[in-house]
C-alpha positions in Angstrom: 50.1 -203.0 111.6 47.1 -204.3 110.1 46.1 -202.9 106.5 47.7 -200.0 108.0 47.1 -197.2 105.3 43.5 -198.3 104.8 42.8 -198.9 109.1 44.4 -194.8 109.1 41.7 -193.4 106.5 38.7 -195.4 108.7 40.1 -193.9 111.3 39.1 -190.5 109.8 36.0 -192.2 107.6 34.7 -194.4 110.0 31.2 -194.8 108.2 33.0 -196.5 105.4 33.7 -199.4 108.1 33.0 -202.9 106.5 33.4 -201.3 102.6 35.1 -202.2 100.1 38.2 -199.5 99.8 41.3 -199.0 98.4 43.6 -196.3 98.9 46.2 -195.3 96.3 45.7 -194.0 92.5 48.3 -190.8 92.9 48.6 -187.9 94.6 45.0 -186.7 93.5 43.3 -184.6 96.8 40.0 -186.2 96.8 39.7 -185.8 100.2 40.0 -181.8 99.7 37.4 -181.7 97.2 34.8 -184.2 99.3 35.7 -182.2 102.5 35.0 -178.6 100.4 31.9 -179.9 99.1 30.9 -180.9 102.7 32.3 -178.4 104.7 29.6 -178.2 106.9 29.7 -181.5 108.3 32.8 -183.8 110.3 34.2 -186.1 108.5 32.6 -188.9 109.6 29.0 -187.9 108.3 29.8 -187.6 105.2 27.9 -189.9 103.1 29.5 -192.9 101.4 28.0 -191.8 98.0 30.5 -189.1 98.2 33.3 -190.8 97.6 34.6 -191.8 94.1 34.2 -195.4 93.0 37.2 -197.5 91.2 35.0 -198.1 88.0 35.8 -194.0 87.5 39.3 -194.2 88.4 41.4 -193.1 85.1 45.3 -193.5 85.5 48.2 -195.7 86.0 48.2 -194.9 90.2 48.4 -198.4 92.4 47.1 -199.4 95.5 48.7 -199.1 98.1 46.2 -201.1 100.2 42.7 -202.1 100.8 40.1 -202.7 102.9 39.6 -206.4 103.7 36.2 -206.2 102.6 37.8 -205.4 98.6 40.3 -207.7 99.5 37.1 -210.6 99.3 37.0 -209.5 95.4 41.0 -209.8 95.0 42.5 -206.5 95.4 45.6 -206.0 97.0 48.7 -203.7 97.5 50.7 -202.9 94.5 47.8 -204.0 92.2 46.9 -201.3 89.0 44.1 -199.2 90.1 42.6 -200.1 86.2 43.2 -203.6 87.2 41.3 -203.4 90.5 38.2 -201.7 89.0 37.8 -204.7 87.0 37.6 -206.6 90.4 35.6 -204.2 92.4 34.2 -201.3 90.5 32.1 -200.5 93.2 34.8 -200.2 95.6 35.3 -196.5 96.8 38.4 -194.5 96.5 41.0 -192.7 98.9 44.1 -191.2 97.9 46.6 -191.6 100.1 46.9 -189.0 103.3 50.8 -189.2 103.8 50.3 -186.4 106.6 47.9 -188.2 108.7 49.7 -192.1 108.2 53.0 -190.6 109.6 51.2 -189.4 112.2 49.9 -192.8 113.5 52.8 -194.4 112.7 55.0 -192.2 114.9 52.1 -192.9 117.8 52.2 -196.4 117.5 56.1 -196.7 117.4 56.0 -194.6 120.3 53.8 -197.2 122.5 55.9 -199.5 121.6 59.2 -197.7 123.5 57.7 -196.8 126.3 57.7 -200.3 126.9 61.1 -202.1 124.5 63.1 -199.4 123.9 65.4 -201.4 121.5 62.9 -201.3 118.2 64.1 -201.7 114.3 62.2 -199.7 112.0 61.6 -201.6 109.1 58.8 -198.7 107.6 56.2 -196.6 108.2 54.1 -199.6 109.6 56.9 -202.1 110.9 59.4 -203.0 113.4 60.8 -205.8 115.2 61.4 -205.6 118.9 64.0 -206.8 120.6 61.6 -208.4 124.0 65.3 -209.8 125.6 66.4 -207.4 128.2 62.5 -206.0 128.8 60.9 -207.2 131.9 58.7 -209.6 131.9 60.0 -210.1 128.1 60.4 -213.9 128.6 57.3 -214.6 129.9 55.5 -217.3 127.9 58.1 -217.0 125.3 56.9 -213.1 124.7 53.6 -213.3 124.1 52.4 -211.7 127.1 54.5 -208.7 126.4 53.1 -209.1 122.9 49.3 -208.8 123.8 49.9 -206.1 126.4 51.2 -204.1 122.9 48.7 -205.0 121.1 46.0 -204.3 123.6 48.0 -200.8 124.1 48.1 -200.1 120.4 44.3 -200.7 119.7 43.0 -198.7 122.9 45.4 -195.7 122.5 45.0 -195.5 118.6 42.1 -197.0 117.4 44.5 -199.6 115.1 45.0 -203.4 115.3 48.4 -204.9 114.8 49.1 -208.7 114.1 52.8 -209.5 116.5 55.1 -212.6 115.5 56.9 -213.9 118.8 59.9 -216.1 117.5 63.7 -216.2 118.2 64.6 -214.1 114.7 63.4 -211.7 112.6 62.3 -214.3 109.7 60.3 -216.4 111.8 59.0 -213.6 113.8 57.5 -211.9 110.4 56.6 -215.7 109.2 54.4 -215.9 113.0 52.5 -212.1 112.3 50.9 -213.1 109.2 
């Protein structure tokens, strides 16, 4: 899955589309506070400025990912949050919502076996799929099978996933990025 923690929380933010994000810093509830202070309104309207910036950040949390806008100023996953303020202090702030990524993670995976019920899970955003024995596997080496997931994935979710076709699991996770 694509930037999966971060592509979750636009999900659920979707004004913060196209800004610079990360998600991580420790178990903090910011989300609880923002959503208590703007009760009255869905999620999606509340306003950017609510949300904390990573130049206020005070900790030794991590990132667990980011957007690919604050990936353009070098943030990235497992990077100090301290660290990544320097890069981006105007990025904004979401703690992770553990609840919510297992969610989509179970949806997506569950896509995925209605169509190649022989899936590894490697994680709470990948797998390798075994195309062999699936109809219509073969076809074009996979990738057909591999664009009707992906097309599957995005309209049923709302996420984009990158799919490696190749003949083993190293080359296959070599092809996705």
């Amino acid at each position: 899955m694509d930037a999966f923690f971060a592509s979750v929380e636009l999900l659920r933010y979707p004004q913060l589309k196209g800004l610079a994000v990360v998600i991580g810093g420790g178990r903090r509830r910011v989300d609880e506070i923002i959503r208590a202070q703007y009760a009255d309104l869905p999620l999606s309207e509340i306003p950017a400025s609510a949300f904390p910036l990573l130049k206020d950040y005070v900790g030794r949390g991590v990132i667990t990912t980011a957007t690919y806008a604050a990936r353009q100023f070098g943030v990235g996953s497992a990077m100090g949050m301290m660290k990544a303020a320097r890069l981006a202090p105007h990025a904004l702030v979401l703690p992770v919502d553990f609840e919510e990524v297992r969610k989509y993670s179970r949806w997506f995976k569950s896509i995925i076996r209605e169509v190649a019920p022989l899936v590894e899970d490697r994680g709470v955003d990948e797998v390798y799929i075994d195309f062999t024995d699936v109809p219509g596997g073969q076809r074009e080496g996979g990738r057909v099978l591999a664009r009707l997931l992906q097309k599957s994935i995005q309209q049923q979710t709302g996420l984009t996933c990158s799919i490696g076709v190749a003949p083993n699991k190293l080359i296959a996770k070599m092809a996705s990025e």
